[in-house]
C-alpha positions as CSV (number, residue, x, y, z in Angstrom):
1,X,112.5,142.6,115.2
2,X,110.3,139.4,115.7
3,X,111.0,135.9,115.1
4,X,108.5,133.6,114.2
5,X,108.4,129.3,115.0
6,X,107.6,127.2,112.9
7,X,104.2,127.7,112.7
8,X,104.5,131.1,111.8
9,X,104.0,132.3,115.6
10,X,105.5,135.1,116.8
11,X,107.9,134.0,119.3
12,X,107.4,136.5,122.5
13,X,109.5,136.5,125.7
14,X,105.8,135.3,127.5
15,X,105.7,132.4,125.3
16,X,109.4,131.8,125.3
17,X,109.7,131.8,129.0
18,X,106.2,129.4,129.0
19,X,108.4,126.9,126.8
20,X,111.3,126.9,128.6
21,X,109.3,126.0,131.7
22,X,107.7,123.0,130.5
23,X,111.0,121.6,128.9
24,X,113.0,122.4,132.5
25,X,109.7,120.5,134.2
26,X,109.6,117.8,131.9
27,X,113.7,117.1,132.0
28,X,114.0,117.8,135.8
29,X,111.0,115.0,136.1
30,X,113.1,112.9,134.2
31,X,116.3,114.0,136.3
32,X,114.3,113.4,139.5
33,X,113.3,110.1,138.6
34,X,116.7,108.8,137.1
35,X,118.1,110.3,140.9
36,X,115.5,108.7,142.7
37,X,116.2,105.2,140.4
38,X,120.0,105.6,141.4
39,X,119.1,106.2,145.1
40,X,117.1,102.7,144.8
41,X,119.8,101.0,143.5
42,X,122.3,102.4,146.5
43,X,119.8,101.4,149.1
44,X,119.7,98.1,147.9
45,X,123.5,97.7,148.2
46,X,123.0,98.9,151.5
47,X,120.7,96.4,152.5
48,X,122.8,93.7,151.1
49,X,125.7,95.0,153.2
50,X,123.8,95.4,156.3
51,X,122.7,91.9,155.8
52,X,126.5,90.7,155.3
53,X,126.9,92.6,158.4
54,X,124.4,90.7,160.9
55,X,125.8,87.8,159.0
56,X,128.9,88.3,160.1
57,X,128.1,89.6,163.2
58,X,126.0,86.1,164.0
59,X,129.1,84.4,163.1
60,X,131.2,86.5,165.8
61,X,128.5,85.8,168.1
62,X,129.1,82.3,168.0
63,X,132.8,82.3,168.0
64,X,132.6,84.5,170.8
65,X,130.3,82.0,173.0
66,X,132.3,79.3,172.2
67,X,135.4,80.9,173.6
68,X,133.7,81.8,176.5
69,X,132.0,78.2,176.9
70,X,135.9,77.3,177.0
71,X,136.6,79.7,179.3
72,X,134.3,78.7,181.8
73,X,135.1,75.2,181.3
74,X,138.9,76.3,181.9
75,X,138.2,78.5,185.0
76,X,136.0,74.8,186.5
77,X,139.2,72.9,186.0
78,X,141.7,75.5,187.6
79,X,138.8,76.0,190.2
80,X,138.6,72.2,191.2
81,X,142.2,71.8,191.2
82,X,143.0,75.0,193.7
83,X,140.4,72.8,195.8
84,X,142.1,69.4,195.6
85,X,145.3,70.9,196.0
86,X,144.4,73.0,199.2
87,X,142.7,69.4,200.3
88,X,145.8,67.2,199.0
89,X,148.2,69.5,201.3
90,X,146.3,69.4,204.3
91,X,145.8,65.4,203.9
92,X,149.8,65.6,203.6
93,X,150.0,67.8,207.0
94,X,148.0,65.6,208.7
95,X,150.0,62.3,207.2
96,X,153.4,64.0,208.5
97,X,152.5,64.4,211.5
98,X,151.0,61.0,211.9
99,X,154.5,59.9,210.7
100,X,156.9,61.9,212.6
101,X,154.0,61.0,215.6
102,X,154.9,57.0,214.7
103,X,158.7,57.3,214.4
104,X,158.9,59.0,217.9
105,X,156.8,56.1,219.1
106,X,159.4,53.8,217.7
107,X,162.1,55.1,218.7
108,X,161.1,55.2,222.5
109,X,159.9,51.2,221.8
110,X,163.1,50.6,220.4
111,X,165.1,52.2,223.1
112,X,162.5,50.8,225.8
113,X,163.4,47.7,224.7
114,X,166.2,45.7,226.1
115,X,168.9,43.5,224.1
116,X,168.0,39.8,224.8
117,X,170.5,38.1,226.6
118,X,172.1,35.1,224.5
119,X,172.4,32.1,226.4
């Protein structure tokens, strides 16, 4: 039994198969490209997030070297004032001693020194 199309061909599984073939080429052309469209359209989301990335990461970047500008700025403070005090406690060594040096020297003047006689 034979069918026929509608121009009064007789359909055969050759011509059948020939049909199908186009059709699947055409509609998987069409698939491909509506893939390929989709694929576009996620890449550019990508690239907007990778740019909202180095954005962000710019940003950080800045934050960051301002903390650390800080820092440094700290550790010159704490730096300069381990130096002054280390200075500061030798200068106050050096003025005890001068002290204690002045009071002996006193007290050997004052005990070198004899009680006027009233007359």
């Amino acid at each position: 039994m034979s069918r026929k199309n509608g121009d009064n061909q007789v359909i055969t599984k050759k011509n059948l198969e020939k049909t199908l073939d186009k059709v699947l080429a055409s509609r998987g052309k069409v698939i491909l490209n509506e893939v390929d469209q989709k694929f576009e359209k996620v890449g550019e989301r990508f690239d907007e997030v990778d740019q909202k990335f180095e954005k962000a990461d710019e940003q950080i970047k800045e934050k960051f070297d301002k903390v650390l500008t800080g820092q440094d700025k700290i550790c010159k403070q704490l730096s300069d004032l381990t130096q002054e005090s280390k200075i500061n406690t030798k200068l106050y060594k050096y003025h005890d001693k001068k002290l204690e040096k002045h009071e002996q020297r006193i007290n050997k003047l004052e005990l070198n020194i004899q009680p006027a006689k009233h007359a």
